[in-house]
Structures are given as C-alpha cells and as structure tokens.
N, C-alpha and C positions, 0 to 999 in steps of 0.2 A: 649852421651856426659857426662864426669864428674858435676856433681854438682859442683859449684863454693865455693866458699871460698872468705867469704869478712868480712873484719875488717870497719867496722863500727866507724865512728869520733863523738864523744861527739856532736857535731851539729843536728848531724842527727838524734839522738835519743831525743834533746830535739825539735826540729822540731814536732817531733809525738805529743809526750806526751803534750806537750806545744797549740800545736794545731797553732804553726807559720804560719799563712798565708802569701803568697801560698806555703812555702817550704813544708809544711806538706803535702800535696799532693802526691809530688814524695817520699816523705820519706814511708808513708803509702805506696804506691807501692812497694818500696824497702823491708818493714815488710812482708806484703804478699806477695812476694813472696817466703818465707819460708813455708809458707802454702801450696803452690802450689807447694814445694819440688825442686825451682828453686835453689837457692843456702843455706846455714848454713852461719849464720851470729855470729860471735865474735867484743868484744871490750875487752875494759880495765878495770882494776876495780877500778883506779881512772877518769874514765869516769862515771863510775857509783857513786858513791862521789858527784864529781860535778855537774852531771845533780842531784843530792839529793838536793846539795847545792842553785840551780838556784831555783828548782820548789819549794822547803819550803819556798821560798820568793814571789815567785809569788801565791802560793797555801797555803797551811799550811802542817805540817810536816807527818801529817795523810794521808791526802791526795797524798803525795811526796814518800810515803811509799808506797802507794798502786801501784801507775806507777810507781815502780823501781820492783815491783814482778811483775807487769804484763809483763817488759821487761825482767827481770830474765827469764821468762819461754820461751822466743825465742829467747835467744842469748847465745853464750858462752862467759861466761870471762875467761881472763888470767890476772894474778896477775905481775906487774910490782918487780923486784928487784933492789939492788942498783950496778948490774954490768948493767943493761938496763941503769940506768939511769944516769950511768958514762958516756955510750958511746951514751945516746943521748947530755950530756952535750959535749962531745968532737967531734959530727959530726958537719958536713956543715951546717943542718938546724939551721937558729937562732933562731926560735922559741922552748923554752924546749921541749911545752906541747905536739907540731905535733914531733917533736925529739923523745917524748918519745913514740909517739903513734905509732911512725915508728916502732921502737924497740919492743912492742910489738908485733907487728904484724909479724917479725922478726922472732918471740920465739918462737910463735904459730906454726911458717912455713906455708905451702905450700898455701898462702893466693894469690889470684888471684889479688884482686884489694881492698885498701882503697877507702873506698866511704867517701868522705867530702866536703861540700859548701866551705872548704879553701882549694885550691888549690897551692896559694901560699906560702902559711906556709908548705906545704910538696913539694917544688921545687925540693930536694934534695933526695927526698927517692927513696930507692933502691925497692921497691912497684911500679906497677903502682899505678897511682890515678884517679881517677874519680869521678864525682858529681852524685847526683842521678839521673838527668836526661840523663846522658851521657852513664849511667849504663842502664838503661830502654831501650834507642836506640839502644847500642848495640845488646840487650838479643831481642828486637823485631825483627832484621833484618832478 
C-alpha cells in the first residue's frame, strides 16, 4: 500500500506543540506516524507563521522557535502564492484561512486527506477531510 499523503491544518500542529488537552493525544499519534513511515505529512507556510504567532504568546519567542524547528524536521511545507490565494478568495469555502489551506494542498497534489479538528470550515474542499481521530480509525482497520 502507498504511503499516504496528508496536509496537515494549523490546529493540529498547534495541538502537539501546545500540549492542547486531549486533542494533543491524537495529533501526537498523527506525528508519529511519520516515524513509523505510515504517511509524509505537509502544511503551509503560513501555518507555520501562525502557529509562531499563537506559541510566542503563550510561550516566549525562544521557545516558539524551537517547536517550529522541531516540526520543520517532520513535515513538508509548501509556500502559498497570490494565484492560491485569489482562488481561495473566489471558492465556495467562506472561510479564507481553510480556503487557502485547501489550495495549498491542491498545489502540492496528490494528498490523500486534510487532517483538521474544523471540519466545517473545509465543507467545500475538493480534499477529503478528516480529524485525527477519524484518520487513526481508518489506518487501524
């Protein structure tokens, strides 16, 4: 079976790092299994921004730095352009940020499934979606 291919939603990376009870549980699952060679995980690189932006206020900026290299080293990013972000501005999702995050994921290609705790902010994408729990259940079966 192919290794999977998942774009990864700003939530779910700060889940880990953040140490979000109890999300952080399945998200730690979701991380390793990159270790265990189950799927290659990507996001965005204003996913990464923002989850900077969240943890310097909860953490301090040292700190924020260090969790965004420790995720750098198990994830890919893909860089957002302003043709992504015309045509998440002009899709069905009303939300930009899942709009753009679709589009990313888009760019990258042949991604299997976005994993994200909002589900309803990505109603419209042409991705499946999935949470992380839903993602763990399937890969168990």
């Amino acid at each position: 079976m192919a290794k999977l291919r998942l774009f990864i939603d700003t939530n779910i990376i700060i889940d880990i790092l953040a140490d979000r009870k109890p999300y952080s549980n399945s998200a730690y699952t979701v991380f390793n299994g990159t270790k265990l060679n189950k799927w290659k995980l990507f996001s965005s690189s204003n996913s990464i921004l923002t989850i900077f932006y969240i943890l310097k206020k909860q953490l301090n900026a040292k700190a924020a730095n260090r969790a965004i290299e420790t995720i750098l080293n198990r994830i890919e990013i893909q860089d957002l352009t302003k043709k992504e972000l015309i045509v998440a501005v002009k899709s069905k999702t009303d939300d930009l940020e899942a709009a753009s995050q679709i589009e990313c994921a888009n760019k990258i290609g042949k991604i299997n499934y976005i994993i994200t705790r909002d589900k309803k902010g990505f109603k419209n994408s042409i991705i499946d979606v999935l949470n992380p729990d839903e993602l763990i259940a399937l890969h168990n079966k």
